[in-house]
N, C-alpha and C positions, 0 to 999 in steps of 0.2 A: 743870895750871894752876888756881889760885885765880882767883874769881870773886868781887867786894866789893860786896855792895847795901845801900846806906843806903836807910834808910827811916823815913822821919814819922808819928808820932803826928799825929793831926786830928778834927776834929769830924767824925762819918760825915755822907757827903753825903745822905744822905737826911734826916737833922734840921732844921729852919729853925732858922738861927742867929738867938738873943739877943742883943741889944746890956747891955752891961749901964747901970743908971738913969744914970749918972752919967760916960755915954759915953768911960769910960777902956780900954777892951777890949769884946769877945767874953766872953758867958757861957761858963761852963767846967763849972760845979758840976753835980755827977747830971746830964750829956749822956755820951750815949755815942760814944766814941771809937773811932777803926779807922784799918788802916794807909791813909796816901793811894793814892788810887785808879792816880795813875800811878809810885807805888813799889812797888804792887802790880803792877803791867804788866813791872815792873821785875822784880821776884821771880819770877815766869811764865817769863819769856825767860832769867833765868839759868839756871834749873832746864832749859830745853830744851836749850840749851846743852851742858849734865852732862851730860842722857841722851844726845844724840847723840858723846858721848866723847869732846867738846872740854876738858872740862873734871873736876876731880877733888874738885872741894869750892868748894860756894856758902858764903857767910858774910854773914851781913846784919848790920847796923850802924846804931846808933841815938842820937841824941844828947838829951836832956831829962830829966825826971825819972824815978823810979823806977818810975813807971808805964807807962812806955814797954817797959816788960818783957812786957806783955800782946799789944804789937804784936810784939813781935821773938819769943813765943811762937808767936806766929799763923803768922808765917813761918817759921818751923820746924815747922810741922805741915802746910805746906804742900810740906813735902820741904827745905829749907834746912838744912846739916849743923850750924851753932852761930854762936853770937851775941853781937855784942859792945855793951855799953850804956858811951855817956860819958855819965854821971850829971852833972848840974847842973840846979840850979831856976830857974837864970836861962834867960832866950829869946835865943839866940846868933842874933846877925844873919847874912844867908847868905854873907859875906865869913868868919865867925871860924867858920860850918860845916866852909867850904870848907877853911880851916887844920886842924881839925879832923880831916877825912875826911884829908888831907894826911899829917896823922901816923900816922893809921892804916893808909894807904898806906904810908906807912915802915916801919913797924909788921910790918905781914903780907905784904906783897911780893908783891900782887896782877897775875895776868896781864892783869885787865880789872875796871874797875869800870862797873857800870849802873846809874844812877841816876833817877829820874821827871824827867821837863821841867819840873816846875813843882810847888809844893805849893797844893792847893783853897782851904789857908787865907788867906795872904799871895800869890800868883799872883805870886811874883818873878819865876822863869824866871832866875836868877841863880848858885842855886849848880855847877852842872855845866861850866858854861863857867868860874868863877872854880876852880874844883878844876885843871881843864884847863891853865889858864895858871899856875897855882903848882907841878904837878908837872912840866911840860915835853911832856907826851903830846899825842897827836892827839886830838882830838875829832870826836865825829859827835851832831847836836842834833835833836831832832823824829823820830827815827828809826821808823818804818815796818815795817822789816824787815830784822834783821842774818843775815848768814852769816858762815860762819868757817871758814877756809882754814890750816891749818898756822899761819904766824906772822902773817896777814891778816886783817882783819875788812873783809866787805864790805858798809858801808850804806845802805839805801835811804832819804829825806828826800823828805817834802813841803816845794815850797815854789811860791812863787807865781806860778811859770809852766808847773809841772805836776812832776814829779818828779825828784831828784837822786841819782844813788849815787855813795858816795866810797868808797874804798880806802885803809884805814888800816893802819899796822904796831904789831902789838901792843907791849906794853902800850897802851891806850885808854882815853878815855874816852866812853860813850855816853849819851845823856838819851834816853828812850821817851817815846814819842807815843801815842795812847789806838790808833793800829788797829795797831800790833805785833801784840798777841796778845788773847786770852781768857782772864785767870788762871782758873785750878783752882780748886776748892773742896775746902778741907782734909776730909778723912774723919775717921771719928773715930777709930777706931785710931790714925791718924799722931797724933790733936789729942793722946793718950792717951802717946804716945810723944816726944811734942815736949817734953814737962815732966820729959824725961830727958835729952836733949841738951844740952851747955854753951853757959851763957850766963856771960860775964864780963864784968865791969865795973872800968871804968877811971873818970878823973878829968881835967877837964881840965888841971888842974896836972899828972899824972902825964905827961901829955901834950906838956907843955911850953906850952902854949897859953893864955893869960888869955883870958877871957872879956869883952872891951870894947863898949860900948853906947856908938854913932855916930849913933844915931836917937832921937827922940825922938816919942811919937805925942800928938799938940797933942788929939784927940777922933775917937772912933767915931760915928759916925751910922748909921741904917736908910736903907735905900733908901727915897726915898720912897715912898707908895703910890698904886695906880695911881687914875683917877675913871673911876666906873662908863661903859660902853658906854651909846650909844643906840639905841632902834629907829627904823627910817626905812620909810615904807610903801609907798618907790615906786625904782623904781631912779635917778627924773631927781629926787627928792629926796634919795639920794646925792651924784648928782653935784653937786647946789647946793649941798651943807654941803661937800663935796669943795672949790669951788671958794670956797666965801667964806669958811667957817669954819676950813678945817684950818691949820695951823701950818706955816709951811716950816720946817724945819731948817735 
């Protein structure tokens, strides 16, 4: 069984994001970029997957520019067999993703594809579940902790009244949640050996897919910032600023 993980090029979460002057995006330029942290969760869990002998060949999958070659490097040095980049400079909204991964899934006839719940940059929570509904498979979202049984895949889910596991029939589709796993850290041998594994690149036209823009982003803003704390020298002058000064929500 093939295993299909997309994965996102993103500003590394450790950077404090730029706005840029003229609040039409997110700085970009000389920031350092890394794969997102829950398609990296993602990468993790397929590779466990392989080792336990469910599966025969991970393939990670990437859509954006030509520098998104760097992330799909990474995960292939993290043990992922080869890689596939849809090249375009434009920013496909997670609806023309989901088509995307869609054909790709046509494409290579994946037993399972794993994808992150969400990407750090844009927080859609959107393309896993629209891939799900365009291929026709089960879905399992927020996932915790899959197993995998012959033609089953059994997942555990948080959700808001304590835990859920569903029982899916493969082919699937699953979104990870940050407590699935703990990715690896690539050694340098593999990093050394991963710039020998194939990477190929497609187009979305090859794809069959136009690239359409249904959004439009009117300004970026910064959070605003926060006003300094105060000291209070008594606990019943807490409670006074407590009670007359604070703000209800």
């Amino acid at each position: 069984m093939q295993i299909l993980v997309p994965v996102k090029r993103v500003v590394d979460y450790n950077v404090k994001v730029r706005v840029k002057p003229d609040g039409s995006g997110v700085e970009l330029d000389n920031v350092k970029m890394a794969i997102n942290p829950f398609c990296e969760i993602a990468v993790e869990e397929a590779l466990r997957i392989k080792e336990k002998g469910h599966a025969t060949e991970v393939v990670v999958a990437s859509i954006g520019p030509a520098h998104c070659q760097e992330q799909l490097r990474s995960a292939l040095a993290l043990g992922a067999d080869r890689a596939i980049l849809v090249q375009t400079d434009s920013t496909p909204e997670p609806l023309t993703v989901a088509k995307l991964l869609k054909a790709l899934i046509d494409r290579e006839q994946p037993g399972l594809c794993i994808l992150g719940k969400q990407a750090i940059d844009g927080d859609n929570n959107q393309t896993g579940q629209m891939l799900a509904a365009l291929t026709g498979w089960p879905q399992a979202t927020f996932a915790s902790e899959v197993t995998l049984n012959d033609d089953q895949a059994q997942v555990t889910r948080e959700v808001d009244g304590g835990m859920q596991t569903l029982s899916l029939k493969l082919p699937a589709i699953i979104t990870t949640d940050l407590r699935l796993n703990e990715p690896r850290y690539a050694a340098l041998p593999n990093i050394m050996k991963a710039k020998r594994k194939p990477l190929a690149t497609l187009t979305p036209e090859e794809l069959g897919i136009p690239i359409e823009h249904r959004l439009t982003t009117l300004k970026v803003d910064p959070p605003p910032q926060r006003s300094a704390g105060i000291m209070v020298e008594s606990v019943d002058a807490l409670l006074d600023k407590l009670k007359n000064e604070a703000k209800v929500l």
